[in-house]
mmCIF file as Biopython writes it, N, C-alpha, C and O atoms, coordinates in Angstrom:
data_model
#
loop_
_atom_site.group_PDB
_atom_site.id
_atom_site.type_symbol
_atom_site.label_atom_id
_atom_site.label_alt_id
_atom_site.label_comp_id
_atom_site.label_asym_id
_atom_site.label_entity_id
_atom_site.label_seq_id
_atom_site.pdbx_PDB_ins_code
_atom_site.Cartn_x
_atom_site.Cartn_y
_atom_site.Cartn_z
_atom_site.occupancy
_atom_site.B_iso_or_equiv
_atom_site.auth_seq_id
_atom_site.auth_asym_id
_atom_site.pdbx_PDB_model_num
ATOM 1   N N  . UNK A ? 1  ? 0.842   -1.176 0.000   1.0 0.0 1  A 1 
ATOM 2   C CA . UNK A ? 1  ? 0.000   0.000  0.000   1.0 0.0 1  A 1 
ATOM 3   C C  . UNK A ? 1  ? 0.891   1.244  0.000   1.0 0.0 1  A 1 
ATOM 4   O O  . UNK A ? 1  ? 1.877   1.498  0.692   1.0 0.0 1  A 1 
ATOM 5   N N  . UNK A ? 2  ? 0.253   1.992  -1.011  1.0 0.0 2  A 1 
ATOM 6   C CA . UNK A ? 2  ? 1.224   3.650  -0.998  1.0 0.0 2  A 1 
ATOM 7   C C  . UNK A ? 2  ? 0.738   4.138  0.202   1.0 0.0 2  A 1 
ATOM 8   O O  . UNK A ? 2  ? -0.324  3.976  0.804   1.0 0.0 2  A 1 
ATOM 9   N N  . UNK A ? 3  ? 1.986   4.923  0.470   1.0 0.0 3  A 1 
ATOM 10  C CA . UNK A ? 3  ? 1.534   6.272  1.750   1.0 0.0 3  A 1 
ATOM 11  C C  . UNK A ? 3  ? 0.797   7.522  0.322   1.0 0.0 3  A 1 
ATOM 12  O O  . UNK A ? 3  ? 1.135   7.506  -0.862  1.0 0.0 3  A 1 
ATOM 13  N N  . UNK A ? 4  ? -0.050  8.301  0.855   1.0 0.0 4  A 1 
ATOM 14  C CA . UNK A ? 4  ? -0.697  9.521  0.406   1.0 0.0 4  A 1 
ATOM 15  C C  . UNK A ? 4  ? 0.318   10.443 -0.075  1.0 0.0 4  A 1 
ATOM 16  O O  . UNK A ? 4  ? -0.052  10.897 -1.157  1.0 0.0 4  A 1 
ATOM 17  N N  . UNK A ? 5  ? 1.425   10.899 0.276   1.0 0.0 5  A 1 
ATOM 18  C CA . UNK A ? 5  ? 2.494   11.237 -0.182  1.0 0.0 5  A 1 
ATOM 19  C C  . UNK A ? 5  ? 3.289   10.330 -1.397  1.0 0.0 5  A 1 
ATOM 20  O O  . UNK A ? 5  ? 3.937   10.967 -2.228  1.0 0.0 5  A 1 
ATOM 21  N N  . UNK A ? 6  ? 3.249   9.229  -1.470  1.0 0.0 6  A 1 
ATOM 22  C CA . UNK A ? 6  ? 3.567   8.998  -3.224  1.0 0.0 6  A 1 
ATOM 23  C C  . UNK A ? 6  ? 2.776   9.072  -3.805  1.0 0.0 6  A 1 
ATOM 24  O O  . UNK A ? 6  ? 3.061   9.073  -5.002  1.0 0.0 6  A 1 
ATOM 25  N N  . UNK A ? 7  ? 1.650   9.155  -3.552  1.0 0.0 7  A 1 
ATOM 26  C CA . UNK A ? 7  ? 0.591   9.094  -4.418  1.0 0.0 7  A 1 
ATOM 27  C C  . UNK A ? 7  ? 0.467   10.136 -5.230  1.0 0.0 7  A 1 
ATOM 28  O O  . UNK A ? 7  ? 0.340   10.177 -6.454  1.0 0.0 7  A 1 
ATOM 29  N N  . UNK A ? 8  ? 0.535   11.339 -4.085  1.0 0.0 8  A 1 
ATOM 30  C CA . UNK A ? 8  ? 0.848   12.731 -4.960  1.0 0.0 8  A 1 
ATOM 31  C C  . UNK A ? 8  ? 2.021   13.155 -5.263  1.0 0.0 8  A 1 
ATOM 32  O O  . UNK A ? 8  ? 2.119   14.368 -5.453  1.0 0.0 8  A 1 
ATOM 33  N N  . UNK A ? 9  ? 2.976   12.497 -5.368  1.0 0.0 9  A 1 
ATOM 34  C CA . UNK A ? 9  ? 4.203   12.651 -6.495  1.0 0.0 9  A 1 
ATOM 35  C C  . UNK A ? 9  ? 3.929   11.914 -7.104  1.0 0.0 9  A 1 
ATOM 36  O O  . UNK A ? 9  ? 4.684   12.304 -7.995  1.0 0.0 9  A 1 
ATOM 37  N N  . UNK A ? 10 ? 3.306   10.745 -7.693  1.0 0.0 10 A 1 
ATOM 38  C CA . UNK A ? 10 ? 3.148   10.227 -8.495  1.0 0.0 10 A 1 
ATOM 39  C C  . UNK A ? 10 ? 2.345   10.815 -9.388  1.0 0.0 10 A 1 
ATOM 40  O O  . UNK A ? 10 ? 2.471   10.563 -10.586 1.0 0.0 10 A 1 
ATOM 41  N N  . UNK A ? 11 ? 1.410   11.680 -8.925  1.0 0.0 11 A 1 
ATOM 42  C CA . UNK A ? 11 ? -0.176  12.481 -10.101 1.0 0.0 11 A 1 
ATOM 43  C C  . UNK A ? 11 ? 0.666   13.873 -10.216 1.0 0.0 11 A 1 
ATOM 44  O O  . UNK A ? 11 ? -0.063  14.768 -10.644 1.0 0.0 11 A 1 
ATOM 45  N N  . UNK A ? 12 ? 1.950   14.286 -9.963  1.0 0.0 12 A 1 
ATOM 46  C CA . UNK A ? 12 ? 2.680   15.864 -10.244 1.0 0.0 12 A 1 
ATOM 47  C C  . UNK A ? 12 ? 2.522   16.561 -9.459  1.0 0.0 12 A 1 
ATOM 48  O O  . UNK A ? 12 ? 2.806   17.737 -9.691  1.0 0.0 12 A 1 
ATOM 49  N N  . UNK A ? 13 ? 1.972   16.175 -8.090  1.0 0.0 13 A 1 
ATOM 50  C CA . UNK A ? 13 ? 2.066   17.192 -7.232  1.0 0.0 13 A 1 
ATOM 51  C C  . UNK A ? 13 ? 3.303   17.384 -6.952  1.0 0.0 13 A 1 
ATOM 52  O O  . UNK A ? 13 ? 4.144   16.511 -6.734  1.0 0.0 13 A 1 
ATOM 53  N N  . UNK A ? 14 ? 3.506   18.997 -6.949  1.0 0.0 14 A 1 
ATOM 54  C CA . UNK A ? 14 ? 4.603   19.689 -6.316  1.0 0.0 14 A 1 
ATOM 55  C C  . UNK A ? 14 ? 4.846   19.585 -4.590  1.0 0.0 14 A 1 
ATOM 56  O O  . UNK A ? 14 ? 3.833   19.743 -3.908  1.0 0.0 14 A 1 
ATOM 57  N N  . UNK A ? 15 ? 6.118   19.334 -3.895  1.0 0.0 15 A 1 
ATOM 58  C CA . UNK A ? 15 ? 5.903   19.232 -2.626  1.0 0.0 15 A 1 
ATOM 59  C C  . UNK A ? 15 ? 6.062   20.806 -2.228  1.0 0.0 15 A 1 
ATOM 60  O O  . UNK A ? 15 ? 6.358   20.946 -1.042  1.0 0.0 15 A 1 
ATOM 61  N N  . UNK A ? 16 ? 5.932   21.993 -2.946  1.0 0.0 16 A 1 
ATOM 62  C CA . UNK A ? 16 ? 6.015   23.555 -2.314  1.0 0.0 16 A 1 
ATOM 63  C C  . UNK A ? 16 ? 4.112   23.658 -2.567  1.0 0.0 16 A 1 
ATOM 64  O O  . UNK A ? 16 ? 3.543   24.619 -2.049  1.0 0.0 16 A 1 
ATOM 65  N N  . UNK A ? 17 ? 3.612   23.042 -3.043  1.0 0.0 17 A 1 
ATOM 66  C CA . UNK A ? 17 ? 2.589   23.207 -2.971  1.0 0.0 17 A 1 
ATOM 67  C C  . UNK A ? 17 ? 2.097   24.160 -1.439  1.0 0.0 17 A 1 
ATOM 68  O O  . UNK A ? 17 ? 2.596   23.993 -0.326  1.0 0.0 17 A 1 
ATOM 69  N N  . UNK A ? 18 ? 1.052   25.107 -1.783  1.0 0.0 18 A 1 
ATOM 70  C CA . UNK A ? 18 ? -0.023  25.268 -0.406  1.0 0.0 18 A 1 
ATOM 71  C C  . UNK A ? 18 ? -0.533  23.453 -0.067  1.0 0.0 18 A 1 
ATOM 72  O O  . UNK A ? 18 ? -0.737  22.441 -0.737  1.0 0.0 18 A 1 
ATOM 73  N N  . UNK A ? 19 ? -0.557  23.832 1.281   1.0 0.0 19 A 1 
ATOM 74  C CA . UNK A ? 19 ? -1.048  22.800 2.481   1.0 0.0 19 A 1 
ATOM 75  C C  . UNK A ? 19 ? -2.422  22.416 1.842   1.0 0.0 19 A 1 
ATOM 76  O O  . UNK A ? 19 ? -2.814  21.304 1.489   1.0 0.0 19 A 1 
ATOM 77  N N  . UNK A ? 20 ? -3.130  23.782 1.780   1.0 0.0 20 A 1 
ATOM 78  C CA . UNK A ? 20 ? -4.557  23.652 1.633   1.0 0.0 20 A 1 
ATOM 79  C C  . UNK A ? 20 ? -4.841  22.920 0.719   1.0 0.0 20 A 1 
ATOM 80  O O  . UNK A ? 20 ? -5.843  22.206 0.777   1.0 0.0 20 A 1 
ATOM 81  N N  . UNK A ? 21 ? -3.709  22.937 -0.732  1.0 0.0 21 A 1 
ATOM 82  C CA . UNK A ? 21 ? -3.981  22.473 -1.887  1.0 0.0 21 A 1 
ATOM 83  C C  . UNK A ? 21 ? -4.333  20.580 -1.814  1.0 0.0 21 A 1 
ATOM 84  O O  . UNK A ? 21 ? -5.122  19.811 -2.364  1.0 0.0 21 A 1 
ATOM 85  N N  . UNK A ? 22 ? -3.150  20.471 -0.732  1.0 0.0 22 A 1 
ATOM 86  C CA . UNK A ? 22 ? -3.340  19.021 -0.885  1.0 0.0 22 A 1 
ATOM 87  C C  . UNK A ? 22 ? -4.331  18.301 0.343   1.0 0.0 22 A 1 
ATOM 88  O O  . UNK A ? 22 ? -4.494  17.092 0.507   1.0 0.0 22 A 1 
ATOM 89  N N  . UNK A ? 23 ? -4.951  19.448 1.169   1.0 0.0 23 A 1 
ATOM 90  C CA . UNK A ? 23 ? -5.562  18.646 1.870   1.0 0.0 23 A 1 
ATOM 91  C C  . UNK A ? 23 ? -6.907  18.538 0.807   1.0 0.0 23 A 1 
ATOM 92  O O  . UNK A ? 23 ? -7.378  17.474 0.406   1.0 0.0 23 A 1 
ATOM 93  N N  . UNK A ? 24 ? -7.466  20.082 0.410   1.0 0.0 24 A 1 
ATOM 94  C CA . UNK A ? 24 ? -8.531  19.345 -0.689  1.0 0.0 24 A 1 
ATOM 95  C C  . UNK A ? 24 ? -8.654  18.621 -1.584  1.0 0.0 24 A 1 
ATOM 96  O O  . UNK A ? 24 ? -9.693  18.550 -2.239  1.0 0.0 24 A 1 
ATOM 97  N N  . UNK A ? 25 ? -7.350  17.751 -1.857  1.0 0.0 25 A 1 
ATOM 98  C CA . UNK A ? 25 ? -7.158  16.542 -2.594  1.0 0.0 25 A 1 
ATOM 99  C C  . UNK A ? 25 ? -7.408  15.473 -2.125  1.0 0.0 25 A 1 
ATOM 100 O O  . UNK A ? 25 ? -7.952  14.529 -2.696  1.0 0.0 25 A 1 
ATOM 101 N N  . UNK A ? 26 ? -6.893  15.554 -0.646  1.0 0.0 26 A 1 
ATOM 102 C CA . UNK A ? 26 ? -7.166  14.071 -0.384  1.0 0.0 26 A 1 
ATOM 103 C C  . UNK A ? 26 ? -8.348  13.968 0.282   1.0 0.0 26 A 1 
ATOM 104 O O  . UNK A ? 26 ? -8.854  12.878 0.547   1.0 0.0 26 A 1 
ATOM 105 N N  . UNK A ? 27 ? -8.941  15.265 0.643   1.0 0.0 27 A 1 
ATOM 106 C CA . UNK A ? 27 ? -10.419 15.733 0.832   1.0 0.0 27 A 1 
ATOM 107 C C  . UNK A ? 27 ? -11.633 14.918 0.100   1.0 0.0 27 A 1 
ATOM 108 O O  . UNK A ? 27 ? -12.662 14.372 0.497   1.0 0.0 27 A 1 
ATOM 109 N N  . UNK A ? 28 ? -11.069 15.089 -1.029  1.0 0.0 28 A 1 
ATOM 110 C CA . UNK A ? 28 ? -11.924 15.109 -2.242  1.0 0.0 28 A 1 
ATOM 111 C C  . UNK A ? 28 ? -11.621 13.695 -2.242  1.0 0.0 28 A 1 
ATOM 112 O O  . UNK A ? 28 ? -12.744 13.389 -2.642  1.0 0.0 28 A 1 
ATOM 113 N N  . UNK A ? 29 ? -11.046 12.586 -2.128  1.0 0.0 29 A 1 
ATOM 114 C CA . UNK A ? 29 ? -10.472 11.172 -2.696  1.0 0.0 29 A 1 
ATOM 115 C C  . UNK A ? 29 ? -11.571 10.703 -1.416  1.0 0.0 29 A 1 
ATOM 116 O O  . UNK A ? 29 ? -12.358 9.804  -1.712  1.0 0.0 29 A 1 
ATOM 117 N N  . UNK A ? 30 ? -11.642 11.228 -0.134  1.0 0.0 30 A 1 
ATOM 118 C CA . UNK A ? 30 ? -12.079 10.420 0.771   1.0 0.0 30 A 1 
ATOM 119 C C  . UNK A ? 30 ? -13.543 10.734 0.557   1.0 0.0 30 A 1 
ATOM 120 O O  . UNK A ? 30 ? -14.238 9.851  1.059   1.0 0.0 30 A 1 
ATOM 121 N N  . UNK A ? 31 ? -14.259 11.713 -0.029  1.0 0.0 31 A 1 
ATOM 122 C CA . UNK A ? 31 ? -15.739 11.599 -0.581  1.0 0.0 31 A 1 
ATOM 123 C C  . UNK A ? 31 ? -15.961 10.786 -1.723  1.0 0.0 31 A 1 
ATOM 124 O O  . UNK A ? 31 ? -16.979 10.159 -2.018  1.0 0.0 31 A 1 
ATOM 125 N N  . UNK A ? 32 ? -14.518 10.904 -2.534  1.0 0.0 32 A 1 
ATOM 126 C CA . UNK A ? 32 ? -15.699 10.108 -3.745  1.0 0.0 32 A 1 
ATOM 127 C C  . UNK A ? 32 ? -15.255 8.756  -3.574  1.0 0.0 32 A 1 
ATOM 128 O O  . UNK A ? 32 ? -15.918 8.023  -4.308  1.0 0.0 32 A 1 
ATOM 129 N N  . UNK A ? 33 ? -14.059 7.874  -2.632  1.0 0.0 33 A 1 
ATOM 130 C CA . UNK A ? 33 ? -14.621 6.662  -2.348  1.0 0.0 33 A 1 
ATOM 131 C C  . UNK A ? 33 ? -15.126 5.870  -1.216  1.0 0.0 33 A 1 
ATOM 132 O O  . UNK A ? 33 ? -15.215 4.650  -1.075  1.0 0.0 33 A 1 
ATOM 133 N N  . UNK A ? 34 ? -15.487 7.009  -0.317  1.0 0.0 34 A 1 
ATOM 134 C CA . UNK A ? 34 ? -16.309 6.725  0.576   1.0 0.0 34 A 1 
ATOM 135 C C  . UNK A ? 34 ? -17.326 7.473  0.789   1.0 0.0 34 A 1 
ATOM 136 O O  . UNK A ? 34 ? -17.938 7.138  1.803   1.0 0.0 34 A 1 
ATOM 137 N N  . UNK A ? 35 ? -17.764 8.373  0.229   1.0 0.0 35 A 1 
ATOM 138 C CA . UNK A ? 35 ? -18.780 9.177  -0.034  1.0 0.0 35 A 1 
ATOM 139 C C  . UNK A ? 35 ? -19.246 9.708  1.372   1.0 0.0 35 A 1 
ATOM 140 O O  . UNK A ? 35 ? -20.279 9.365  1.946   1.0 0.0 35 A 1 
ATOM 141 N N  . UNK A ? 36 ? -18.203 10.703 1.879   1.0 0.0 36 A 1 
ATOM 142 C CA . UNK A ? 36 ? -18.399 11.007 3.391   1.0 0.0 36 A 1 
ATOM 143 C C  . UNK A ? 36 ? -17.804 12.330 3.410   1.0 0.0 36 A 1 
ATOM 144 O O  . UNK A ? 36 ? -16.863 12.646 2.683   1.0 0.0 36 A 1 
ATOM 145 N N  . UNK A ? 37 ? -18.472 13.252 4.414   1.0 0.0 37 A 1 
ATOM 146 C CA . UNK A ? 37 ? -17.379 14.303 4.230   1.0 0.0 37 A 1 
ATOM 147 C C  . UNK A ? 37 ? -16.717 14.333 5.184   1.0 0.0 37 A 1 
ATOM 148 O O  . UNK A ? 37 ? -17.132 13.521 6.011   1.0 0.0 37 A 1 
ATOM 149 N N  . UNK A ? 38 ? -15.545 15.079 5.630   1.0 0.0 38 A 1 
ATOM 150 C CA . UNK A ? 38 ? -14.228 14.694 6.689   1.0 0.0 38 A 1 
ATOM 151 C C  . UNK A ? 38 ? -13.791 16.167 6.833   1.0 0.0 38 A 1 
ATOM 152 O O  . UNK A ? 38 ? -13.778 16.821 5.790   1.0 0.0 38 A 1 
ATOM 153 N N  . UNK A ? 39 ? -13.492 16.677 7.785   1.0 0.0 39 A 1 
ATOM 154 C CA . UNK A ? 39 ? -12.613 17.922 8.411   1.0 0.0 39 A 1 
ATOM 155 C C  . UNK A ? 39 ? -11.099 18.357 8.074   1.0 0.0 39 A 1 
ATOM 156 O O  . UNK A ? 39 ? -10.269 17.962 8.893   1.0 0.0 39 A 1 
ATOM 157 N N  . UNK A ? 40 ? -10.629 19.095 7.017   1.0 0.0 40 A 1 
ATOM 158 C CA . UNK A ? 40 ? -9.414  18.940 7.255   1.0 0.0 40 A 1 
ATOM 159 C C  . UNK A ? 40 ? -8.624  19.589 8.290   1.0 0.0 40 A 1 
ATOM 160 O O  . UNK A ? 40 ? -9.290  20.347 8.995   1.0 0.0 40 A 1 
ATOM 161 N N  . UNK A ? 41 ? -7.528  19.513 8.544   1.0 0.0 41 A 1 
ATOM 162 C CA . UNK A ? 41 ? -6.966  20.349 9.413   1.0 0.0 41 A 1 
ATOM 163 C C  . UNK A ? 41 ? -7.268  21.636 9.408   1.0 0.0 41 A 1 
ATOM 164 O O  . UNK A ? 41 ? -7.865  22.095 10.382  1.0 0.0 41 A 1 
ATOM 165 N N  . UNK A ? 42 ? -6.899  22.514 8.256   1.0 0.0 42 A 1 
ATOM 166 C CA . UNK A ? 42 ? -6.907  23.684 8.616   1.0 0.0 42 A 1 
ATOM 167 C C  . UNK A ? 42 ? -8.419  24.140 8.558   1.0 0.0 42 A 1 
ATOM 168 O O  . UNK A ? 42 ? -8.696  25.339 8.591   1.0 0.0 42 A 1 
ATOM 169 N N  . UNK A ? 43 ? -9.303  23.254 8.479   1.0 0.0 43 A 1 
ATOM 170 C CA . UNK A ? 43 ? -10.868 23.856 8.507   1.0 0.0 43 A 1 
ATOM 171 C C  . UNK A ? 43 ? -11.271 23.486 10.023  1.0 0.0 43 A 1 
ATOM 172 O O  . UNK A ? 43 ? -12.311 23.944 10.497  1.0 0.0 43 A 1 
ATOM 173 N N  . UNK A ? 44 ? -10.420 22.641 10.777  1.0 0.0 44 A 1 
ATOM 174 C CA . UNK A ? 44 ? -10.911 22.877 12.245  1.0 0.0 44 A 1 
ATOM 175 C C  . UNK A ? 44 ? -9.845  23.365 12.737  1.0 0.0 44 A 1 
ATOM 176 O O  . UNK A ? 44 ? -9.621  23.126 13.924  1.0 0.0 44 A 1 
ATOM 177 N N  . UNK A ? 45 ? -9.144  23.965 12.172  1.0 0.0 45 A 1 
ATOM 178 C CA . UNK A ? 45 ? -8.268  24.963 13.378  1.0 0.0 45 A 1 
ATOM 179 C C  . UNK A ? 45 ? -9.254  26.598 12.972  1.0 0.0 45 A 1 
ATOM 180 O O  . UNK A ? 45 ? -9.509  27.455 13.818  1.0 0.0 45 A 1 
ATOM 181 N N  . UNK A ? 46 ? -9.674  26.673 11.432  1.0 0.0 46 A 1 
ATOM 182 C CA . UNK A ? 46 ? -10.303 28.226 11.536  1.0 0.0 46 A 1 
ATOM 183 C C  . UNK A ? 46 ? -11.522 27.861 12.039  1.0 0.0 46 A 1 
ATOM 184 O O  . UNK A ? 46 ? -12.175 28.875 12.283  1.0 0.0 46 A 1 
ATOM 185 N N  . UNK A ? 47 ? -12.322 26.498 12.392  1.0 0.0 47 A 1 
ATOM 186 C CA . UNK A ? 47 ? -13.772 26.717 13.609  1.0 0.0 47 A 1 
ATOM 187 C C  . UNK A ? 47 ? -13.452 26.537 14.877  1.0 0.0 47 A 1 
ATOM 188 O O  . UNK A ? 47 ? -14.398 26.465 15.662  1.0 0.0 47 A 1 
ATOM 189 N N  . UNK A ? 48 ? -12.122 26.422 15.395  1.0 0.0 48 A 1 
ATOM 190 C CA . UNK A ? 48 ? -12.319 26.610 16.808  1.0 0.0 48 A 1 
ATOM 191 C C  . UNK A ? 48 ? -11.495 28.175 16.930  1.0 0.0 48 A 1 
ATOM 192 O O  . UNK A ? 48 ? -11.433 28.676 18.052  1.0 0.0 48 A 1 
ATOM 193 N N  . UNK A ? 49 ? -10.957 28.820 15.902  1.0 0.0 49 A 1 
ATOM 194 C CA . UNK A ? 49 ? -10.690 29.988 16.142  1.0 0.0 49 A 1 
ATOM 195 C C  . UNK A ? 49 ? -12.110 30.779 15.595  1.0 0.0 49 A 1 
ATOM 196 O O  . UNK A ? 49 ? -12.256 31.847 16.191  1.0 0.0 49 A 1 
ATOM 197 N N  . UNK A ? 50 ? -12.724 30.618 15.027  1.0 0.0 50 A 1 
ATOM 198 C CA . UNK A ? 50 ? -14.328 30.949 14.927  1.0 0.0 50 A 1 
ATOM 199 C C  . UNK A ? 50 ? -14.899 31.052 16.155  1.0 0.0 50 A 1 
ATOM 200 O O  . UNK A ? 50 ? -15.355 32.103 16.606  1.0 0.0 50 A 1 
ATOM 201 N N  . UNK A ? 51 ? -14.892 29.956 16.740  1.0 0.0 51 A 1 
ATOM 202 C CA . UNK A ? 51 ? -15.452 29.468 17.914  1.0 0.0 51 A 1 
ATOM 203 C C  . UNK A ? 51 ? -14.744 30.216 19.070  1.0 0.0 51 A 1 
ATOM 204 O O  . UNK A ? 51 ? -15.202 30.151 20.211  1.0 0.0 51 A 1 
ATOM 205 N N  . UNK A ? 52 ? -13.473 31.026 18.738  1.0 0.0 52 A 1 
ATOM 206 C CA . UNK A ? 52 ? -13.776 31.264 20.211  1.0 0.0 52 A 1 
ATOM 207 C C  . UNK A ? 52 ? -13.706 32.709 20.461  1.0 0.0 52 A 1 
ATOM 208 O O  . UNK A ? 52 ? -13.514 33.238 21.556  1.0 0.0 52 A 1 
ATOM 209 N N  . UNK A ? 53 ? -13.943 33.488 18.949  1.0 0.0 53 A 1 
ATOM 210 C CA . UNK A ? 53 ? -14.212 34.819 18.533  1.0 0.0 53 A 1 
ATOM 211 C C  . UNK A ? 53 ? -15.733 35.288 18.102  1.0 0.0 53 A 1 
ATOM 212 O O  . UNK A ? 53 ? -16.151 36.257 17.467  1.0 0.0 53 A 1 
ATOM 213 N N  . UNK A ? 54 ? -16.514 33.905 18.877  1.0 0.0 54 A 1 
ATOM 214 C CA . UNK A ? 54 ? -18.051 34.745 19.065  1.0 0.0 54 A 1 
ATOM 215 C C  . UNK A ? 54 ? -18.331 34.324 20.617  1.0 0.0 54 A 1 
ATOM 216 O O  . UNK A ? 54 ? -18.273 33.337 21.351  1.0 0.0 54 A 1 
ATOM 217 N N  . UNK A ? 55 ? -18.689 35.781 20.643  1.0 0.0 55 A 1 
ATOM 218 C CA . UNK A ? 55 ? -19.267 35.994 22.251  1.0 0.0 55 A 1 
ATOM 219 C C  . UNK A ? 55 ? -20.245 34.961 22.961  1.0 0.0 55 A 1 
ATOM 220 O O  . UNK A ? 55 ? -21.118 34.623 22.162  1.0 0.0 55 A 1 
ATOM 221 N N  . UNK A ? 56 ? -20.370 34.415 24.068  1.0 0.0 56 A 1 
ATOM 222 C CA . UNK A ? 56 ? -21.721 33.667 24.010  1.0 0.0 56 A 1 
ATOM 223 C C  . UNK A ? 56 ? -22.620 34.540 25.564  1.0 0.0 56 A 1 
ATOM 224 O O  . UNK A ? 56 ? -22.192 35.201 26.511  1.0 0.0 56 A 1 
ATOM 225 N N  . UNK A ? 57 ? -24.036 34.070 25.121  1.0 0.0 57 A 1 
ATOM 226 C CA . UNK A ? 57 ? -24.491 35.070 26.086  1.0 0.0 57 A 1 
ATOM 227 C C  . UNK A ? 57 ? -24.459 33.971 27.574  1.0 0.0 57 A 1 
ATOM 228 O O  . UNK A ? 57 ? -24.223 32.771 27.709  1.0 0.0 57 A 1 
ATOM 229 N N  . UNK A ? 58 ? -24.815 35.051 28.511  1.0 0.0 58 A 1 
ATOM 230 C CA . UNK A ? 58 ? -24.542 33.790 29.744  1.0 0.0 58 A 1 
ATOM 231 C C  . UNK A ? 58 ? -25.777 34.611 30.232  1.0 0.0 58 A 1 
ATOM 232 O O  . UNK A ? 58 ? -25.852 35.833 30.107  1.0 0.0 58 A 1 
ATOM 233 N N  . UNK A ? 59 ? -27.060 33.567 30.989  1.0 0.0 59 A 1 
ATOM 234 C CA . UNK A ? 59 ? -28.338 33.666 31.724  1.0 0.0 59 A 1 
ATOM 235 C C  . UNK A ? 59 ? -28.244 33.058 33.013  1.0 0.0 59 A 1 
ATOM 236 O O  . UNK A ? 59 ? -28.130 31.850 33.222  1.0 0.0 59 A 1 
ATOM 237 N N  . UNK A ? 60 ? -28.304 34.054 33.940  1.0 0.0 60 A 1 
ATOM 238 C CA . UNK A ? 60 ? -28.821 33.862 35.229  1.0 0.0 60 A 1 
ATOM 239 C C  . UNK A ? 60 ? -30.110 33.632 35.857  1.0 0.0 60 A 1 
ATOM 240 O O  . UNK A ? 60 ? -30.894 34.545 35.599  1.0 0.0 60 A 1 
ATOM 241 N N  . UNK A ? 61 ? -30.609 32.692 36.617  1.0 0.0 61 A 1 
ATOM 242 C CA . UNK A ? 61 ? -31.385 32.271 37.182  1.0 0.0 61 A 1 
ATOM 243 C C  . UNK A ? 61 ? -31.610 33.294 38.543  1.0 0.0 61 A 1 
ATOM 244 O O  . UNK A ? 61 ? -31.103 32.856 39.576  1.0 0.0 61 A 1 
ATOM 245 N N  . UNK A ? 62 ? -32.051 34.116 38.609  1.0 0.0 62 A 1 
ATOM 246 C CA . UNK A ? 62 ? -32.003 35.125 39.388  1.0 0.0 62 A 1 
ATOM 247 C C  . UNK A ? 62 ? -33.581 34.600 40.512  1.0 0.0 62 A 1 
ATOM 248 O O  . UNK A ? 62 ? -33.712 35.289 41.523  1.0 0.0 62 A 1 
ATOM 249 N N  . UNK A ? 63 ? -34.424 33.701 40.339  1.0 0.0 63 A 1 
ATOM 250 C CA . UNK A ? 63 ? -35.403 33.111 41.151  1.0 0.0 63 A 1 
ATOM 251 C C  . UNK A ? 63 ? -35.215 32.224 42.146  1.0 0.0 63 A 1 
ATOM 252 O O  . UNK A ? 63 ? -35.964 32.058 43.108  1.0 0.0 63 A 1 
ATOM 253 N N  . UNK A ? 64 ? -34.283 31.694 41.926  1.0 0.0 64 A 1 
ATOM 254 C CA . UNK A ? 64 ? -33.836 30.708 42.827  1.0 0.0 64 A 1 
ATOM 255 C C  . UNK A ? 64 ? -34.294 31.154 44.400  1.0 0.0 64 A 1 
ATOM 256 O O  . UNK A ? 64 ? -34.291 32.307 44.832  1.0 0.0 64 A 1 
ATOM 257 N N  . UNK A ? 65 ? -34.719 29.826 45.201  1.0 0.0 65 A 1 
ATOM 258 C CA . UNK A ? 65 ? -34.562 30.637 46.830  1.0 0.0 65 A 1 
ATOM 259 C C  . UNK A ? 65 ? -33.105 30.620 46.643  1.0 0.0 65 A 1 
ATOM 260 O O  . UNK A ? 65 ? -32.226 30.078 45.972  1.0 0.0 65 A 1 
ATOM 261 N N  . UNK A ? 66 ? -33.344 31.733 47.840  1.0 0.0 66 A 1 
ATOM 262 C CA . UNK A ? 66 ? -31.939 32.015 48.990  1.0 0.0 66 A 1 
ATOM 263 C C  . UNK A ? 66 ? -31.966 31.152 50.270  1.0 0.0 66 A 1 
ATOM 264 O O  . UNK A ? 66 ? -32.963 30.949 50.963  1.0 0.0 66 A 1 
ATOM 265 N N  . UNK A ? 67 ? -30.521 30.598 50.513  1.0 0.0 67 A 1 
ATOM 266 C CA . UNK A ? 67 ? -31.016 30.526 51.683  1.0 0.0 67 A 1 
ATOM 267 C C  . UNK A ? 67 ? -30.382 31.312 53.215  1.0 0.0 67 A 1 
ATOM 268 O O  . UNK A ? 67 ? -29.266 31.706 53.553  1.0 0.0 67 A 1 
ATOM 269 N N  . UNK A ? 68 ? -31.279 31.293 53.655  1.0 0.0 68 A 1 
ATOM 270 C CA . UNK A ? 68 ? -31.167 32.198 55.251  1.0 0.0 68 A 1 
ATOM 271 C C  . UNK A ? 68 ? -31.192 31.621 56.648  1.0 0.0 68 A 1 
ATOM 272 O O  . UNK A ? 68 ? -32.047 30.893 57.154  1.0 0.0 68 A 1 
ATOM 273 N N  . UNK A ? 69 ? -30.025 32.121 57.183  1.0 0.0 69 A 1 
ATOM 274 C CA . UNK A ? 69 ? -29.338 31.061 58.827  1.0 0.0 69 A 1 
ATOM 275 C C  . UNK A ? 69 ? -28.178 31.039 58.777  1.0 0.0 69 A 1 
ATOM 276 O O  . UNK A ? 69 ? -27.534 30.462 59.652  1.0 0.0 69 A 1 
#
């Protein structure tokens, strides 16, 4: 079995390639033969930097008893 890296020297990929270039390659190989979609790296590093550049609101329960003694 090839590693993913000969594979794309074998089809002309350049190794100065962008990152991005080859993750939507092998992006793309793992939908059309498993017909699934998959996360690449750099699409969950920009949703947890998404994620942690929206505010979230925070709700207090302000009914609660108190208690007293």
């Amino acid at each position: 079995m090839k590693k993913i890296g000969d594979i794309m020297n074998d089809l002309g990929f350049r190794e100065d390639a962008p990152r991005s270039l080859k993750e939507a390659f092998i992006k793309n190989l793992i939908k059309a033969a498993y017909g699934i979609e998959v996360e690449t790296p750099s699409e969950a590093i920009q949703r947890k930097v998404k994620d942690l550049r929206e505010p979230e609101q925070l709700e207090f329960d302000m009914n609660l008893p108190t208690k007293v003694g």
